[in-house]
N, C-alpha and C positions, 0 to 999 in steps of 0.2 A: 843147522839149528840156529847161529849166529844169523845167517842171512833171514829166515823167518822173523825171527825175535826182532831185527833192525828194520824188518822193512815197514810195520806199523808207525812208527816213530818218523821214519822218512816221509811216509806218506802225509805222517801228518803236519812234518817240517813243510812239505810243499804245499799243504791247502792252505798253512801259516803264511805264508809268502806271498800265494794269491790273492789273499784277503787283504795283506796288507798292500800289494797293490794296487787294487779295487779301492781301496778307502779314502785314496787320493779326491778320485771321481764322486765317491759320496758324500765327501765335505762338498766338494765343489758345487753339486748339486743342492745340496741341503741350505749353503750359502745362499746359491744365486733363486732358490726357492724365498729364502726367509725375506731377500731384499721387495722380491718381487711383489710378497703377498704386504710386507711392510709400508713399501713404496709404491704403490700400485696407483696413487694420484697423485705423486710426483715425478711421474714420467720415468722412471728407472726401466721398464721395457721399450720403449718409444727407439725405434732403428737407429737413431740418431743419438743417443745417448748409448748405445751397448755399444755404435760406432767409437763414440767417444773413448769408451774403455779401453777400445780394444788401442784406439791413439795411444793413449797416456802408457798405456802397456807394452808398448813394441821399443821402447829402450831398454825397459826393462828386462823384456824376455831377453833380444841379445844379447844382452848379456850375460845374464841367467843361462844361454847355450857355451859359452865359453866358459862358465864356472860351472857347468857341468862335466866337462873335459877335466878342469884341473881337481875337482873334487876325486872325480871317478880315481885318476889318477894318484891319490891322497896325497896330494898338491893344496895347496891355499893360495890366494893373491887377493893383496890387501892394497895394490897398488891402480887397480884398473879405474874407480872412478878419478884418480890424478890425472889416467890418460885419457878419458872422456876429455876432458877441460882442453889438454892440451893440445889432441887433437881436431878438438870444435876452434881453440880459438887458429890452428895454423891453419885451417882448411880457409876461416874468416881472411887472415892476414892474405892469402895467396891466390883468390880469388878472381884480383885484379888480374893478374897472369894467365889465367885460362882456369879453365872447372874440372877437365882433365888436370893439369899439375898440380892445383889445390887439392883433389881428392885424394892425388897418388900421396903427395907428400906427405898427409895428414895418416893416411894409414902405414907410410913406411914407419913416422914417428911413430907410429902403435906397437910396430911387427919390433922395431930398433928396443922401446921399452920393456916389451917382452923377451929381447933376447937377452938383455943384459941381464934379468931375472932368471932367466931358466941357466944362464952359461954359470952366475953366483949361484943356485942350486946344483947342478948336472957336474960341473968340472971341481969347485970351489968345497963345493957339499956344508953351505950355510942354510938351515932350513927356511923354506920358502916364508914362512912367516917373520921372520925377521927381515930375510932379504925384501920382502913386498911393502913393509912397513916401515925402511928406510927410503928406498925409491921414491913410496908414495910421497915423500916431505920434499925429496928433490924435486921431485915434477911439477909439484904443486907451486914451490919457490921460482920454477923454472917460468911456468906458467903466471904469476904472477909479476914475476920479474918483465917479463915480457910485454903485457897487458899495460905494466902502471894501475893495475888494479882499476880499468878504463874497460869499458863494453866495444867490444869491436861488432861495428852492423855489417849484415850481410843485405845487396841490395840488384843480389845475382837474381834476376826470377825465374828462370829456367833451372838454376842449382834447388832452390829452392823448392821449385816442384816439385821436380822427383826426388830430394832427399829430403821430406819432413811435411811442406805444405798442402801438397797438390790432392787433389781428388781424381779416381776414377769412376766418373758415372759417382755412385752413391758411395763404392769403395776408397778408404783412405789408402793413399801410395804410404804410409807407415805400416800401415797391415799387411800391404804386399811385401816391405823389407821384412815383415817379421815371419810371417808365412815362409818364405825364402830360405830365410837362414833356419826358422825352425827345421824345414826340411831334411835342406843339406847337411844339419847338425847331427837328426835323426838316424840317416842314412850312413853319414860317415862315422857314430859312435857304433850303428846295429851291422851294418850290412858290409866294411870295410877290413880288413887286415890291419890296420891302424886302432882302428877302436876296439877291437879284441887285444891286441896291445895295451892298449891303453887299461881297460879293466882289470888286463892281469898284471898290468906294473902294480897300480893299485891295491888289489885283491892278494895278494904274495908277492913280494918284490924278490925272494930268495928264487922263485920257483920259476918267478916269468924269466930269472935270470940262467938258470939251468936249462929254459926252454930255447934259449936262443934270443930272446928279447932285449935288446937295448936300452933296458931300463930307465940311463938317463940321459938317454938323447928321447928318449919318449917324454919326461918329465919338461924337458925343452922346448919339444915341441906344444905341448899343452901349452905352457903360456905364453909361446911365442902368439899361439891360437887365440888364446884369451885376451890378450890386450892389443891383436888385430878387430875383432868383436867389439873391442871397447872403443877402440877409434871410429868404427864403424856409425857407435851409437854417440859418439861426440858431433858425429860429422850429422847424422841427422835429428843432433837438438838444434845443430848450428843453423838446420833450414827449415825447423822446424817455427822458431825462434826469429828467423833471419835475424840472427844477433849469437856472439859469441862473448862469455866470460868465465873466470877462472876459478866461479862457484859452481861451475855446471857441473852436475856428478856428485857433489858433493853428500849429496844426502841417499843415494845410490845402494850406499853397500848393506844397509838390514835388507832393505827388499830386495837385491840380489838375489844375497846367501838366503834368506828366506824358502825365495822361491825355488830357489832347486833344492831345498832341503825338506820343505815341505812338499815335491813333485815325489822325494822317494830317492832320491841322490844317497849315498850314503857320504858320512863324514868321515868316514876310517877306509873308504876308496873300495875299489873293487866292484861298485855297483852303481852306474848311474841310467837316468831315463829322461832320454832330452824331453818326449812326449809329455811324463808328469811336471819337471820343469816349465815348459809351457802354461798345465792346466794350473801350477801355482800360483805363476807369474799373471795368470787373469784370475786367480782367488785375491789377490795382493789388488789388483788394479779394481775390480768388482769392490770390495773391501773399501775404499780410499773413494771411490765414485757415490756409494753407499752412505759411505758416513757426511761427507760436503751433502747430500741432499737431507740427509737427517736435519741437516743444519747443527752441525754438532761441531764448537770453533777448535781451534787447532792442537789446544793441550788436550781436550777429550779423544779427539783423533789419535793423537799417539797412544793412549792407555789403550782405547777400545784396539788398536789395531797391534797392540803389544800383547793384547790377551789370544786374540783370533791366532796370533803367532805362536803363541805357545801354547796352545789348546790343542793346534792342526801339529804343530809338530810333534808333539806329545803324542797324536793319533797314529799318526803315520811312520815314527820311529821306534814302537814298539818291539817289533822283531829286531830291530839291532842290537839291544842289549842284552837280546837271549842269546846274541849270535857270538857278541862279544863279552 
């Protein structure tokens, strides 16, 4: 009788869930529809301009893929655009040296950032948000201290290319790092023993702990993950840019967290989707491409794109407050 009586209600718990994953797609839609028919003699379809978004968008997703691990996780890091910076300007400084040790060094400083976050979470058990929120003042001091608050140029043209500048044919080599890592992120939160991990630290940390799960060496590993992603995308403003400084990143973190939040991420952990991260992180960048050809100057920019923020996450967060 129980199982009768429960199973309408389940059923309808699950059409709940599919709708509200679908709705990611139909803002998205509905967006890149409104710009199109708006913009339609400002060139907003034109190959060369949706290219363009898809540029300005591929720091952002990667990252957005490493703060989907630590969300999923219900982790926070409030430290990774410090290590944007500081791994843009050490990739700059070491360049002279070779493109290989410039790279590697630039992402060990990433992997090094990250662990000292996750060992103060995982060993220490200071919540990630504080602990991220302290780091981030050192890295930034660090990186600054370093710099002289001075623009380091990058004047490598081969690093360049493939990490920020270069074109393939009509494809940007930033769309292929972003493509890349969306992938790999995909596959290793869906199809991995690690991201099942990972969801069920997140999702009951009592229970993934009863299962066998390493609870805080998982929590570890997310942001060791995260702020390797974050070097990653330091290293390609740095050749993006050919130039490195200790503001890069700095304006990073709403459209980050945005965009995995607005993909369907959950913020109480248990639930993420690197895919909806993705289609955020080009609602965020479509968004931002959109309003510059409005011609709309930069405090209108923040409002309009403060309201799209909280409108889509309003949409798309609906089921969580029933859930919680």
């Amino acid at each position: 009788m129980d199982i009768a009586v429960n199973a309408p209600a389940t059923a309808a718990k699950k059409r709940a869930i599919q709708w509200n994953t679908l709705l990611i797609y139909i803002v998205f839609v509905v967006i890149f529809l409104f710009f199109s028919i708006t913009l339609h003699d400002k060139g907003f379809l034109q190959p060369g301009n949706l290219m363009n978004i898809a540029r300005q968008t591929a720091m952002i997703s990667i990252m957005a893929v490493g703060m989907t691990f630590v969300l999923s996780a219900a982790e926070i890091d409030l430290s990774f655009c410090a290590i944007v910076a500081l791994s843009a300007v050490t990739v700059a400084l070491l360049l002279p040296h070779g493109m290989i040790v410039a790279v590697g060094a630039a992402l060990l400083v990433g992997a090094f950032c990250g662990l000292v976050n996750g060992l103060f979470v995982s060993k220490v058990g200071i919540p990630s948000f504080l602990v991220t929120l302290g780091t981030a003042g050192i890295i930034t001091g660090i990186t600054r201290w370093i710099t002289e608050l001075q623009t380091i140029p990058v004047d490598n043209e081969t690093f360049a290319f493939i990490f920020g500048s270069g074109d393939l044919g009509p494809i940007s080599v930033l769309f292929v790092w972003m493509v890349a890592i969306a992938v790999l992120g995909h596959v290793l939160l869906r199809k991995t023993r690690f991201g099942k991990e990972v969801l069920a630290s997140g999702g009951n940390k009592i229970s993934a702990m009863y299962s066998g799960i390493q609870v805080n060496r998982i929590k570890l590993y997310v942001l060791v993950l995260n702020a390797v992603l974050a070097a990653l995308a330091g290293i390609l403003y740095a050749g993006r840019l050919q130039s490195a400084r200790y503001t890069l990143g700095e304006n990073d973190l709403m459209m980050v967290i945005a965009a995995v939040i607005i993909g369907g991420t959950s913020l109480f952990g248990g639930k993420g989707t690197v895919a909806g991260t993705m289609v955020g992180a080009l609602i965020m960048g479509m968004v931002n491409n959109g309003l510059v050809l409005m011609g709309l100057n930069i405090d209108q920019q923040l409002i309009f794109r403060g309201v799209i923020i909280i409108f889509s996450v309003t949409l798309t967060m609906g089921h969580l407050r029933k859930k919680h």
